[in-house]
PDB file of N, H, CA, C and O in Angstrom:
ATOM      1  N   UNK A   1      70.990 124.570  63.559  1.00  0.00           N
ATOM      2  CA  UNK A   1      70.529 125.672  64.393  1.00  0.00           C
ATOM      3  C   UNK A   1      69.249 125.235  65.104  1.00  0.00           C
ATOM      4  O   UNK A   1      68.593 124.286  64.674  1.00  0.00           O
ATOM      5  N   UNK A   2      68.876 125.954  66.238  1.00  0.00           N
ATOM      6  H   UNK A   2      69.409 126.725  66.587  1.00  0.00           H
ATOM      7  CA  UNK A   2      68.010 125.355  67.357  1.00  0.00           C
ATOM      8  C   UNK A   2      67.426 126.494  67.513  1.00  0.00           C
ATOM      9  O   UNK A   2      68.153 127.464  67.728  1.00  0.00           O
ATOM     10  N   UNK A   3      66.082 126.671  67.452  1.00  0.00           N
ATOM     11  H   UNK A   3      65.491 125.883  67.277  1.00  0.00           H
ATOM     12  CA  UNK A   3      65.452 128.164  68.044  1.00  0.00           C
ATOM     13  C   UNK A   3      64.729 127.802  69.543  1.00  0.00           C
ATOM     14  O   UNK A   3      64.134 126.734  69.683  1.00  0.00           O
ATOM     15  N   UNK A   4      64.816 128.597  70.432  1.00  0.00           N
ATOM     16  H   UNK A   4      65.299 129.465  70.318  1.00  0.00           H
ATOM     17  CA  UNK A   4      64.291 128.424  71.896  1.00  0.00           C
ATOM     18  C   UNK A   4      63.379 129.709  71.897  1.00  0.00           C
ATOM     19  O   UNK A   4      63.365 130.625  71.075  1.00  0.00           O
ATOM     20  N   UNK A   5      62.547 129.521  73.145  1.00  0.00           N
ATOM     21  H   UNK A   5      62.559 128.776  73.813  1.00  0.00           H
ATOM     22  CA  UNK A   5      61.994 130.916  73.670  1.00  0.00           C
ATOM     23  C   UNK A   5      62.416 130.199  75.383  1.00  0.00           C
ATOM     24  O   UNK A   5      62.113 129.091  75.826  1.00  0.00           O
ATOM     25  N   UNK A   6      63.148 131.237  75.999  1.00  0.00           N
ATOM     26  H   UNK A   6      63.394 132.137  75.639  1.00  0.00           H
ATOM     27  CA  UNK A   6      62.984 131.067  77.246  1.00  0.00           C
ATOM     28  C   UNK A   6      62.749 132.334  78.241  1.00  0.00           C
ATOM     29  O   UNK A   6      63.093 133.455  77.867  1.00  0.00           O
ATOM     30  N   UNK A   7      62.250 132.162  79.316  1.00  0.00           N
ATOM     31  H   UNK A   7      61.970 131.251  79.620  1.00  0.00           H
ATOM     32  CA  UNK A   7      61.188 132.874  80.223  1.00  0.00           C
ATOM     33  C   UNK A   7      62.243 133.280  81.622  1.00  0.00           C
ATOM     34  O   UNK A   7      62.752 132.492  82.419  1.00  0.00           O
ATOM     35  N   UNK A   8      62.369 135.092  81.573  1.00  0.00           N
ATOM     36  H   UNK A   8      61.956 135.733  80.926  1.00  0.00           H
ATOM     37  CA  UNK A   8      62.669 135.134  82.591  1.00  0.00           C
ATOM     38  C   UNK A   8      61.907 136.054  83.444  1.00  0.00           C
ATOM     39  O   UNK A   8      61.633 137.192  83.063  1.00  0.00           O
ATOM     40  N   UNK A   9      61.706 135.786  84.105  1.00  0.00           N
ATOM     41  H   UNK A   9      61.929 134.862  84.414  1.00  0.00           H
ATOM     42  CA  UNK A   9      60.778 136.514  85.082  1.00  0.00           C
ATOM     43  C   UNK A   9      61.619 138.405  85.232  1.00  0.00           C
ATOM     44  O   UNK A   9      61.311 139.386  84.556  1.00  0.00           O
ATOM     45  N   UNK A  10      62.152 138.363  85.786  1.00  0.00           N
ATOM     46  H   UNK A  10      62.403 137.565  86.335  1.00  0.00           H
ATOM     47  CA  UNK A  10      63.484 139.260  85.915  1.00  0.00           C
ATOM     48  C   UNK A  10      63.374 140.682  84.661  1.00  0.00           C
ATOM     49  O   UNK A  10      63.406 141.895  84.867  1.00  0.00           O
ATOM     50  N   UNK A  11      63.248 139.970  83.472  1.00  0.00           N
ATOM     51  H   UNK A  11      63.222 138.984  83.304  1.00  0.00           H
ATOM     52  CA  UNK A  11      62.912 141.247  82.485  1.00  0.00           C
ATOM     53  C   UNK A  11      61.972 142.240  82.297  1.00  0.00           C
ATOM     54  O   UNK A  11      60.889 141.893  81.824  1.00  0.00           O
ATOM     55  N   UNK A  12      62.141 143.311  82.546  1.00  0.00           N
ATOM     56  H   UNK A  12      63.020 143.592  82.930  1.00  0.00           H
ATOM     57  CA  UNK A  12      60.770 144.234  82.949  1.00  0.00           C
ATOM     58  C   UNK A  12      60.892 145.566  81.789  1.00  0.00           C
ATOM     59  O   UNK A  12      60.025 146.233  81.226  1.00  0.00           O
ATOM     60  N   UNK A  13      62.408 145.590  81.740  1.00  0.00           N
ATOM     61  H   UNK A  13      63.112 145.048  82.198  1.00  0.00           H
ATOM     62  CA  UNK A  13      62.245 147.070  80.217  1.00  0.00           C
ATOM     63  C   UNK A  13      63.124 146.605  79.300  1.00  0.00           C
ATOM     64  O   UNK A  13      63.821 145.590  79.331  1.00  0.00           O
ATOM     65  N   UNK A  14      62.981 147.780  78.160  1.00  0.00           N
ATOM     66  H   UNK A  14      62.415 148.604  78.135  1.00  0.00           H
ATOM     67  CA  UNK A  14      63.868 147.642  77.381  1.00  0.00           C
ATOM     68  C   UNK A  14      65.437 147.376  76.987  1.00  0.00           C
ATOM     69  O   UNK A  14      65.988 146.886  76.002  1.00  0.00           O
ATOM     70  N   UNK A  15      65.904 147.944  78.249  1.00  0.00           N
ATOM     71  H   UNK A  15      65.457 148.343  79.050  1.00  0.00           H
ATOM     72  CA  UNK A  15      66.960 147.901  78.753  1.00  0.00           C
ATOM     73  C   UNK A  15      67.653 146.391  79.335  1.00  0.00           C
ATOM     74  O   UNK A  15      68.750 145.881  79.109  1.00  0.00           O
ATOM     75  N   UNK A  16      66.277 145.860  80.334  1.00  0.00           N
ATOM     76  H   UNK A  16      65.385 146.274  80.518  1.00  0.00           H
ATOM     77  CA  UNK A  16      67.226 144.494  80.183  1.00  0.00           C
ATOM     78  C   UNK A  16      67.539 143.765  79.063  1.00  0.00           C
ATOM     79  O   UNK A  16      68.599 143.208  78.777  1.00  0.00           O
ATOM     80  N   UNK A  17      66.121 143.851  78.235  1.00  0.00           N
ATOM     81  H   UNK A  17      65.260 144.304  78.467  1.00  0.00           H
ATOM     82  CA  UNK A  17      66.374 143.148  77.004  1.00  0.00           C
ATOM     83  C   UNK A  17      67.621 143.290  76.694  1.00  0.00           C
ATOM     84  O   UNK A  17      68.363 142.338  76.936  1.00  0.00           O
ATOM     85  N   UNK A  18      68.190 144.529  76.069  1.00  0.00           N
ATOM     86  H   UNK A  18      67.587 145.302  75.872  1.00  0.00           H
ATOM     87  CA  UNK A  18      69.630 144.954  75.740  1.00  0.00           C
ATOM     88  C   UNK A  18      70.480 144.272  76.418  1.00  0.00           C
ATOM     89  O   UNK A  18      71.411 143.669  75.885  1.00  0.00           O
ATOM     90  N   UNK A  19      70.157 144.293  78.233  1.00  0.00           N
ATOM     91  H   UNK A  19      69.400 144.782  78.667  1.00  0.00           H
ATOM     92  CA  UNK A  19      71.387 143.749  78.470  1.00  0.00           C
ATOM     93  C   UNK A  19      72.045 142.201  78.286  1.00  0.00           C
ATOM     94  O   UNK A  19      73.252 141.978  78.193  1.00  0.00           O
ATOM     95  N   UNK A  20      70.956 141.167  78.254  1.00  0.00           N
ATOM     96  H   UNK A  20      69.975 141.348  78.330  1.00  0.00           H
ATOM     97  CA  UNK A  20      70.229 140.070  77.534  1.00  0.00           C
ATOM     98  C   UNK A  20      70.946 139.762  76.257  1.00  0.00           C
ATOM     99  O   UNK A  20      71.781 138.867  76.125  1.00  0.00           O
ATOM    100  N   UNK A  21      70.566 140.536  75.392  1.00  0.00           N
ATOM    101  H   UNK A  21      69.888 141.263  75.499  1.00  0.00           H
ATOM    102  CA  UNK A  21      71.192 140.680  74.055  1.00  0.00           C
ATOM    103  C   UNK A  21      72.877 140.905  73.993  1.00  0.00           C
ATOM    104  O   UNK A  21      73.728 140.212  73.434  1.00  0.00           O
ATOM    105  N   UNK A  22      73.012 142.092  74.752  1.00  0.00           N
ATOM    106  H   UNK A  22      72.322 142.655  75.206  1.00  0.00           H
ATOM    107  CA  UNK A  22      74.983 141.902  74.611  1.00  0.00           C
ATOM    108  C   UNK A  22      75.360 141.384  75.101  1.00  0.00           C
ATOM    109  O   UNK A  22      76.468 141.016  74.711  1.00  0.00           O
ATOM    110  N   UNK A  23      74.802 140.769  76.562  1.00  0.00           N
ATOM    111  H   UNK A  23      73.902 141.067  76.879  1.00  0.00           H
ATOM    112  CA  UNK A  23      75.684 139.034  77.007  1.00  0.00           C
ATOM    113  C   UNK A  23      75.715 138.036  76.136  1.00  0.00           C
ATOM    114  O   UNK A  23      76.708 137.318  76.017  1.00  0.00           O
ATOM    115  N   UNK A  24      74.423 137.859  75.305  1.00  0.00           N
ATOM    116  H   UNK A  24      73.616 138.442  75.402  1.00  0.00           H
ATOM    117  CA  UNK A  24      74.250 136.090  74.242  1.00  0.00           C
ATOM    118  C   UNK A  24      75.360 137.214  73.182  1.00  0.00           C
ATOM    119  O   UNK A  24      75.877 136.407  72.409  1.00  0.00           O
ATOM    120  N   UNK A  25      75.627 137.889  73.012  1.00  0.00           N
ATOM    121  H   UNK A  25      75.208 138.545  73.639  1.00  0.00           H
ATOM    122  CA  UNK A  25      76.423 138.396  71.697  1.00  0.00           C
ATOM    123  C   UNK A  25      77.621 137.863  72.119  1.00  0.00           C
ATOM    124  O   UNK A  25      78.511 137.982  71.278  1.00  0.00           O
ATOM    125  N   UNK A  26      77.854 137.463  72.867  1.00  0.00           N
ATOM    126  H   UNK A  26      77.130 137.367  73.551  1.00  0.00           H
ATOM    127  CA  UNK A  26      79.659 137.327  73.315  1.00  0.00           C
ATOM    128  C   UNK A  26      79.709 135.441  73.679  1.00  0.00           C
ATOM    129  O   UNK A  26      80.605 134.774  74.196  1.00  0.00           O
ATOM    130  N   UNK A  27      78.483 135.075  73.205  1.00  0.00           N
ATOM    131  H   UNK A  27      77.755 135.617  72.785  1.00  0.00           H
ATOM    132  CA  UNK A  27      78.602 133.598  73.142  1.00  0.00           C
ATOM    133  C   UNK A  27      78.685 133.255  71.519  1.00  0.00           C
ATOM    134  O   UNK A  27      77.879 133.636  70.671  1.00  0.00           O
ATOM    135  N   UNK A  28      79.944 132.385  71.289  1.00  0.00           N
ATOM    136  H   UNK A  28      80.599 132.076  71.978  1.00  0.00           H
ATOM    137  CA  UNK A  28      79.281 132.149  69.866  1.00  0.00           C
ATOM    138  C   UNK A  28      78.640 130.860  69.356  1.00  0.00           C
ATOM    139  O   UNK A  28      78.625 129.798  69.978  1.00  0.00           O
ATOM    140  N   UNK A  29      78.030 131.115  67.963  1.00  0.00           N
ATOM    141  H   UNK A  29      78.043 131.978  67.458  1.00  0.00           H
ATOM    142  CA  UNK A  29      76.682 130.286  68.070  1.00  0.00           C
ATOM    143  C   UNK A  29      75.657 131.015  68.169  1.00  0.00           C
ATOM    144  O   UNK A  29      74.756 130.816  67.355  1.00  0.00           O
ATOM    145  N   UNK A  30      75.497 132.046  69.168  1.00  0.00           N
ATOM    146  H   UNK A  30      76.229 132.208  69.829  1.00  0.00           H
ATOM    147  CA  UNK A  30      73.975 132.378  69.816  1.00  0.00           C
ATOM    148  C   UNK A  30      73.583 133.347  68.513  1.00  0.00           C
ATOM    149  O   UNK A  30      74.494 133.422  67.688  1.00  0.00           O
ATOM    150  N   UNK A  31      72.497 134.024  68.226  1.00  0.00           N
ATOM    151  H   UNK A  31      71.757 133.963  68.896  1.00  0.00           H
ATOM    152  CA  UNK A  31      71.751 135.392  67.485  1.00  0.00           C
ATOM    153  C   UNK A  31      70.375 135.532  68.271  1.00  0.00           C
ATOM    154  O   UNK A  31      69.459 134.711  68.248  1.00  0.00           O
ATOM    155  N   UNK A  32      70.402 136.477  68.824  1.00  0.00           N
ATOM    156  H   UNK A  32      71.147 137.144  68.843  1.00  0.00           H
ATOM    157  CA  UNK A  32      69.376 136.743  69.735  1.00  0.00           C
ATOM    158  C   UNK A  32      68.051 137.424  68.827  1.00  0.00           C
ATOM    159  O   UNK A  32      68.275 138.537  68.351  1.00  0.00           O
ATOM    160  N   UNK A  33      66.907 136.910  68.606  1.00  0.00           N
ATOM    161  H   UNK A  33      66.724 136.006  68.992  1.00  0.00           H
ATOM    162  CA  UNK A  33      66.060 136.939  67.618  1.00  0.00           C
ATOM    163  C   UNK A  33      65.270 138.308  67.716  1.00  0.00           C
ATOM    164  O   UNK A  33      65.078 139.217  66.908  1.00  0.00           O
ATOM    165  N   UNK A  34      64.792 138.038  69.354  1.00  0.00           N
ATOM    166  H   UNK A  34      64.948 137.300  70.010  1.00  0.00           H
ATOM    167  CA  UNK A  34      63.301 139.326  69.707  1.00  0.00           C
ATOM    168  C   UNK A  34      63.346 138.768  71.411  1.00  0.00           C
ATOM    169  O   UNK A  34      63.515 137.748  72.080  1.00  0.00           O
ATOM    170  N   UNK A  35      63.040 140.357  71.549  1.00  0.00           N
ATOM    171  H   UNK A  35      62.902 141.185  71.006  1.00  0.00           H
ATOM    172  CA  UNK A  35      62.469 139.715  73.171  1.00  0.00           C
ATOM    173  C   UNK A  35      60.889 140.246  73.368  1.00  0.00           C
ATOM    174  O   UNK A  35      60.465 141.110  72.601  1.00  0.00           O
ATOM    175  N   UNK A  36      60.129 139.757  74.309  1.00  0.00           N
ATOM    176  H   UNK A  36      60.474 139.055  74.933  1.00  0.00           H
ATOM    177  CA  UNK A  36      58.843 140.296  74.487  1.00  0.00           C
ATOM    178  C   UNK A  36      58.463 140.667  76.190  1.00  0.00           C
ATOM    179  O   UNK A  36      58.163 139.791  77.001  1.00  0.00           O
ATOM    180  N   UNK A  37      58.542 142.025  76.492  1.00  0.00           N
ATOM    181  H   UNK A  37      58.786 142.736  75.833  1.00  0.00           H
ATOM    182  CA  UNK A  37      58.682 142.150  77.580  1.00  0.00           C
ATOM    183  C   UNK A  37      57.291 142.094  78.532  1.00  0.00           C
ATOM    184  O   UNK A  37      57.395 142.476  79.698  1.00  0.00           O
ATOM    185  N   UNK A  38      55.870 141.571  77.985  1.00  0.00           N
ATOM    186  H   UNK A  38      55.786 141.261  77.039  1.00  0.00           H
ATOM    187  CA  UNK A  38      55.120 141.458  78.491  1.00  0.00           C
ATOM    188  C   UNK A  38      54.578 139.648  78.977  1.00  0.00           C
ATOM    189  O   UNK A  38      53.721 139.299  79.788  1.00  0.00           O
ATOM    190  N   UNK A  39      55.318 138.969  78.257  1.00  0.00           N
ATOM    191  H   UNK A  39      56.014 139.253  77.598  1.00  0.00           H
ATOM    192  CA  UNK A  39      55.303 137.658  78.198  1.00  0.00           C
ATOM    193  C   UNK A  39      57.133 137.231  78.858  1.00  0.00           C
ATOM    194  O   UNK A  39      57.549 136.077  78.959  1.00  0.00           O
ATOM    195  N   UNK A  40      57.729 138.156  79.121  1.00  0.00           N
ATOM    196  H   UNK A  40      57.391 139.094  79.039  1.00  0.00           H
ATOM    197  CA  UNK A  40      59.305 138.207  79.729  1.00  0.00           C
ATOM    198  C   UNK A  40      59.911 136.753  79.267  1.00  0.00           C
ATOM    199  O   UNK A  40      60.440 135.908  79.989  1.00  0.00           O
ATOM    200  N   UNK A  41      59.670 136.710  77.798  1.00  0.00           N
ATOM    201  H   UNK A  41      59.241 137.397  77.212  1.00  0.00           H
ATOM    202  CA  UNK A  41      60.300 136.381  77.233  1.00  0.00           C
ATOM    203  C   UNK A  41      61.077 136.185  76.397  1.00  0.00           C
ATOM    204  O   UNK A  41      60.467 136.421  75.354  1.00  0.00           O
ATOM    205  N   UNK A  42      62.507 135.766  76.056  1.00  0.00           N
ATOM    206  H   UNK A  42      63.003 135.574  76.904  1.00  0.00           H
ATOM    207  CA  UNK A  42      63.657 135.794  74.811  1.00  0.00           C
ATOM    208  C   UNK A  42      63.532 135.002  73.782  1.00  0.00           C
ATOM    209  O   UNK A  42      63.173 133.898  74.194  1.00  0.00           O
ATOM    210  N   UNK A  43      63.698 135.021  72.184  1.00  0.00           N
ATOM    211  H   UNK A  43      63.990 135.917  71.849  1.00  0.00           H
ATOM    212  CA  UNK A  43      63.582 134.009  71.564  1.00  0.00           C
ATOM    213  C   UNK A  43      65.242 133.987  71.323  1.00  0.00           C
ATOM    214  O   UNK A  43      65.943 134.989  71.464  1.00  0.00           O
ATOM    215  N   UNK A  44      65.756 132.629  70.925  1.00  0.00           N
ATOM    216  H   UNK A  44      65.186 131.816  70.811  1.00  0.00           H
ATOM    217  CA  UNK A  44      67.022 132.605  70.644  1.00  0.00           C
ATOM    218  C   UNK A  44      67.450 131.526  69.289  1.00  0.00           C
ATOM    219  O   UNK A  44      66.879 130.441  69.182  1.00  0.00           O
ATOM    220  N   UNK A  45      68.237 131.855  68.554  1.00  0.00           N
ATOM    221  H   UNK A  45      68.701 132.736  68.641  1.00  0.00           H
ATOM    222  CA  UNK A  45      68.452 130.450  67.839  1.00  0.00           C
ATOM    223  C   UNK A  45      70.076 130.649  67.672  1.00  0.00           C
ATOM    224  O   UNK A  45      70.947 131.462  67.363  1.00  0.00           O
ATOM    225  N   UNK A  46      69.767 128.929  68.225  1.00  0.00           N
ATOM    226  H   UNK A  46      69.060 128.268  68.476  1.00  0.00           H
ATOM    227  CA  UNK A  46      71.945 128.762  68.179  1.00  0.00           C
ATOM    228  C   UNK A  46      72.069 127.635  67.553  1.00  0.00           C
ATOM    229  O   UNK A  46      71.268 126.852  67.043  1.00  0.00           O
ATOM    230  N   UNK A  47      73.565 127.682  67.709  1.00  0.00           N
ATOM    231  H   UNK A  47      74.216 128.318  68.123  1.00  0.00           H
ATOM    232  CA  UNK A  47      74.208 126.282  66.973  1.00  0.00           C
ATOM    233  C   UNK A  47      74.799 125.837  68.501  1.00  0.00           C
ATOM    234  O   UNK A  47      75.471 126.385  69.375  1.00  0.00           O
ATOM    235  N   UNK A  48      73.888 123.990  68.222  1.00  0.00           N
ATOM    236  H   UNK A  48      73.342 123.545  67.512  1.00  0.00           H
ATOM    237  CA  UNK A  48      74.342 123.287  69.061  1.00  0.00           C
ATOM    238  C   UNK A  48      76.005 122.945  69.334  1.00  0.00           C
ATOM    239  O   UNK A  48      76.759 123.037  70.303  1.00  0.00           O
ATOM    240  N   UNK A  49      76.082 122.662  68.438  1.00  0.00           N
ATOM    241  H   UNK A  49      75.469 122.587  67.651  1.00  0.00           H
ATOM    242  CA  UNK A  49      77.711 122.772  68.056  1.00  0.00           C
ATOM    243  C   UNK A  49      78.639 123.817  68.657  1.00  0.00           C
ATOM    244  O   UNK A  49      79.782 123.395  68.837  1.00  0.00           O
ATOM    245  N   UNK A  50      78.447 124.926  68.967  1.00  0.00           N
ATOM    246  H   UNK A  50      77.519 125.269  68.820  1.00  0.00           H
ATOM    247  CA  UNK A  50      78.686 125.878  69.100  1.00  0.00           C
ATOM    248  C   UNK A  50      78.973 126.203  70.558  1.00  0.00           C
ATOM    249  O   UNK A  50      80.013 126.593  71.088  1.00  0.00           O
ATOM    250  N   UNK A  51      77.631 125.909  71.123  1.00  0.00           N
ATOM    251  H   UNK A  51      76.786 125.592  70.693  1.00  0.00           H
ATOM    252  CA  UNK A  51      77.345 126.679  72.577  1.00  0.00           C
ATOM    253  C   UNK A  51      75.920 125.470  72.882  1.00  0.00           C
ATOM    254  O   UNK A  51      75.038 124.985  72.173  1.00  0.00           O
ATOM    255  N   UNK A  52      76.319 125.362  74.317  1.00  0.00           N
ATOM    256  H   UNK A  52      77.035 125.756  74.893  1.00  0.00           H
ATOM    257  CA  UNK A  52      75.096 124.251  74.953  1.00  0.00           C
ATOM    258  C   UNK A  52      73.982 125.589  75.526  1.00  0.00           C
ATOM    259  O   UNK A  52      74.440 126.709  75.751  1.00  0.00           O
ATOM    260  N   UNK A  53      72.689 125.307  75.683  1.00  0.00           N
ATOM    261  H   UNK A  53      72.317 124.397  75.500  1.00  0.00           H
ATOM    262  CA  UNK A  53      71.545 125.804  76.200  1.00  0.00           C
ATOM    263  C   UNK A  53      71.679 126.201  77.602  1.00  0.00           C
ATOM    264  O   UNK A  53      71.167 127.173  78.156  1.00  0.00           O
ATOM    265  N   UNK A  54      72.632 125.082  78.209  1.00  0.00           N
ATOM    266  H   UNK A  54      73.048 124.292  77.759  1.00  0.00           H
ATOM    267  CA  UNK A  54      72.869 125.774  79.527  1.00  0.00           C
ATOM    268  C   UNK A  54      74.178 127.191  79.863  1.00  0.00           C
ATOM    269  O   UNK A  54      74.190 127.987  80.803  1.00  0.00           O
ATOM    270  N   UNK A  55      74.983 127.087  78.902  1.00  0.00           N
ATOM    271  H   UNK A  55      74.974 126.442  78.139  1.00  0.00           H
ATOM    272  CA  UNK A  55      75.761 128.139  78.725  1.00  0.00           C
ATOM    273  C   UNK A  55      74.852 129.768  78.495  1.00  0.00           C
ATOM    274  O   UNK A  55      75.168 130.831  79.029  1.00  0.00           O
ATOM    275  N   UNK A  56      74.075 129.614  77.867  1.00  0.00           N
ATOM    276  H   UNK A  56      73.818 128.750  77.433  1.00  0.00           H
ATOM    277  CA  UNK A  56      72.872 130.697  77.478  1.00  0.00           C
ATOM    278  C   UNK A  56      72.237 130.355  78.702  1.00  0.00           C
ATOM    279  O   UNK A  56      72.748 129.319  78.278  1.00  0.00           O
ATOM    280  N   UNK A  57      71.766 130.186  79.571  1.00  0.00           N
ATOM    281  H   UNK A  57      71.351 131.028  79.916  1.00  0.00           H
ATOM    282  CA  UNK A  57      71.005 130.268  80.558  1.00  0.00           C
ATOM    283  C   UNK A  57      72.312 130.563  81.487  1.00  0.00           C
ATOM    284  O   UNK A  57      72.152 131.768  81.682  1.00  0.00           O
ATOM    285  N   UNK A  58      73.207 130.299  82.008  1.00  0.00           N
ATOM    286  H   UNK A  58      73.337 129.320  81.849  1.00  0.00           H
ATOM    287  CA  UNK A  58      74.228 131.082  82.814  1.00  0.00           C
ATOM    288  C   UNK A  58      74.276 132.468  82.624  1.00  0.00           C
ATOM    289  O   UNK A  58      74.175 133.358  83.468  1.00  0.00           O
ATOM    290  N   UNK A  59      74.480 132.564  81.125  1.00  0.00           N
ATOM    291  H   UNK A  59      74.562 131.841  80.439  1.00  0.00           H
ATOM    292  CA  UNK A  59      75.123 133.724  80.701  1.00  0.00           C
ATOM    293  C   UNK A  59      74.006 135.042  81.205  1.00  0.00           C
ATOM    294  O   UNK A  59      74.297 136.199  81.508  1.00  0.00           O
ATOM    295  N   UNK A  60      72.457 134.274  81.153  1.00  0.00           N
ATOM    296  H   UNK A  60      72.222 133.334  80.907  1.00  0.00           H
ATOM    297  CA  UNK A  60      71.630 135.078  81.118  1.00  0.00           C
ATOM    298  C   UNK A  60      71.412 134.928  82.676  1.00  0.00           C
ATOM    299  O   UNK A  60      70.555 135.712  83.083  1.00  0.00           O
ATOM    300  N   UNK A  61      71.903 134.216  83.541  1.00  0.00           N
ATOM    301  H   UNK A  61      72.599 133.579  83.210  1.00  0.00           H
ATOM    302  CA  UNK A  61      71.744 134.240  85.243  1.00  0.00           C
ATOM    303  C   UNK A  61      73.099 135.327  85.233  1.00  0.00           C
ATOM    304  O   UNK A  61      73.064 136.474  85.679  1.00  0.00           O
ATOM    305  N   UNK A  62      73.719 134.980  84.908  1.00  0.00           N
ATOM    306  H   UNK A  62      73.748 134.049  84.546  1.00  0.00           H
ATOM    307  CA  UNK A  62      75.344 136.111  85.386  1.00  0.00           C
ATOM    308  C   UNK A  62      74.920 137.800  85.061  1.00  0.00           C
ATOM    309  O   UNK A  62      75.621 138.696  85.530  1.00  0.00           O
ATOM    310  N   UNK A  63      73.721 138.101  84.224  1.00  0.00           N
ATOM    311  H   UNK A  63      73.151 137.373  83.842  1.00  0.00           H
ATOM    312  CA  UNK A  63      73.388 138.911  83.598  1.00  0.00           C
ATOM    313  C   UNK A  63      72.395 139.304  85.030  1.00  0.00           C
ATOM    314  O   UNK A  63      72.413 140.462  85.447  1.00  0.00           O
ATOM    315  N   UNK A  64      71.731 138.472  85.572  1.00  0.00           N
ATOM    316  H   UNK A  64      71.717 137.531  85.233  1.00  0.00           H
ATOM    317  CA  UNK A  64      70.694 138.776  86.436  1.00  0.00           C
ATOM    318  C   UNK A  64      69.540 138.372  86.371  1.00  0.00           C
ATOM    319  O   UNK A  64      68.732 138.427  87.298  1.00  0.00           O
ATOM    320  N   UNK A  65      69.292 137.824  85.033  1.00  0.00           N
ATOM    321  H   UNK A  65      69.948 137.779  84.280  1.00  0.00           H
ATOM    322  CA  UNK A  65      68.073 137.440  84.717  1.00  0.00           C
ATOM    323  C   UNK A  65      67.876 136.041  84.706  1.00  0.00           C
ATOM    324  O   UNK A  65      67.990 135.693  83.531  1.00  0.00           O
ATOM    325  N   UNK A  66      67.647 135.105  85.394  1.00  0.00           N
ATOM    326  H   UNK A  66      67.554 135.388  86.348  1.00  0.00           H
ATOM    327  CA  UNK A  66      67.790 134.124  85.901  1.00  0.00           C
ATOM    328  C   UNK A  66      66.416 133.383  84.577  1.00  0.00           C
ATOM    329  O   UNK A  66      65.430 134.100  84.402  1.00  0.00           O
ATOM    330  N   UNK A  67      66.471 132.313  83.947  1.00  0.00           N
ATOM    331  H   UNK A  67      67.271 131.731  84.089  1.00  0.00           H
ATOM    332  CA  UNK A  67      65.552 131.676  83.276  1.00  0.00           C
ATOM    333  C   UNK A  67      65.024 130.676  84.243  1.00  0.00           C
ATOM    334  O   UNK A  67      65.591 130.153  85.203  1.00  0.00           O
ATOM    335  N   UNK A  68      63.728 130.511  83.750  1.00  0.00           N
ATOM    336  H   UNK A  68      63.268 130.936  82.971  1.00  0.00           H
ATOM    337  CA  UNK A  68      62.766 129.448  84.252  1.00  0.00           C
ATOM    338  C   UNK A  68      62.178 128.502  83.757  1.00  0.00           C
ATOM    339  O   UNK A  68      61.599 128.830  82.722  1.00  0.00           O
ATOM    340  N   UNK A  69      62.040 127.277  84.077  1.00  0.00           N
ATOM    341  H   UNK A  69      62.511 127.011  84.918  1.00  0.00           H
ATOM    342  CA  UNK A  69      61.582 126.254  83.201  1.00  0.00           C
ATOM    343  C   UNK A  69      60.244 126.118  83.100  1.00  0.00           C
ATOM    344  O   UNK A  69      59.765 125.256  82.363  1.00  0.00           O
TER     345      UNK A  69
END
């Protein structure tokens, strides 16, 4: 397992978080840890094995919330 924090600009309420959260739910591998909406950022920990980092960053652009490096 791999824990990330990644940064999307894009997240502003509670609500995206959520929406954030039930897109990585439908990847498997992913468990979506915490989000922090003042730092608009996600923590995540997956199995490499599982699901690549860039699949979670699609999932979370297809969502709207585009990540940043």
């Amino acid at each position: 397992m791999k824990d990330v924090i990644l940064t999307a600009p894009g997240i502003g309420c509670d609500r995206c978080l959520e929406s954030i959260r039930q897109a990585l739910s439908k990847l498997a591998g992913v468990e979506f840890l915490r989000g922090d909406l003042s730092s608009k950022q996600v923590s995540l920990r997956f199995d490499e094995s599982r699901v690549k980092l860039e699949e979670i960053e699609q999932a979370m652009e297809d969502e709207g919330y585009p990540v940043v490096k």
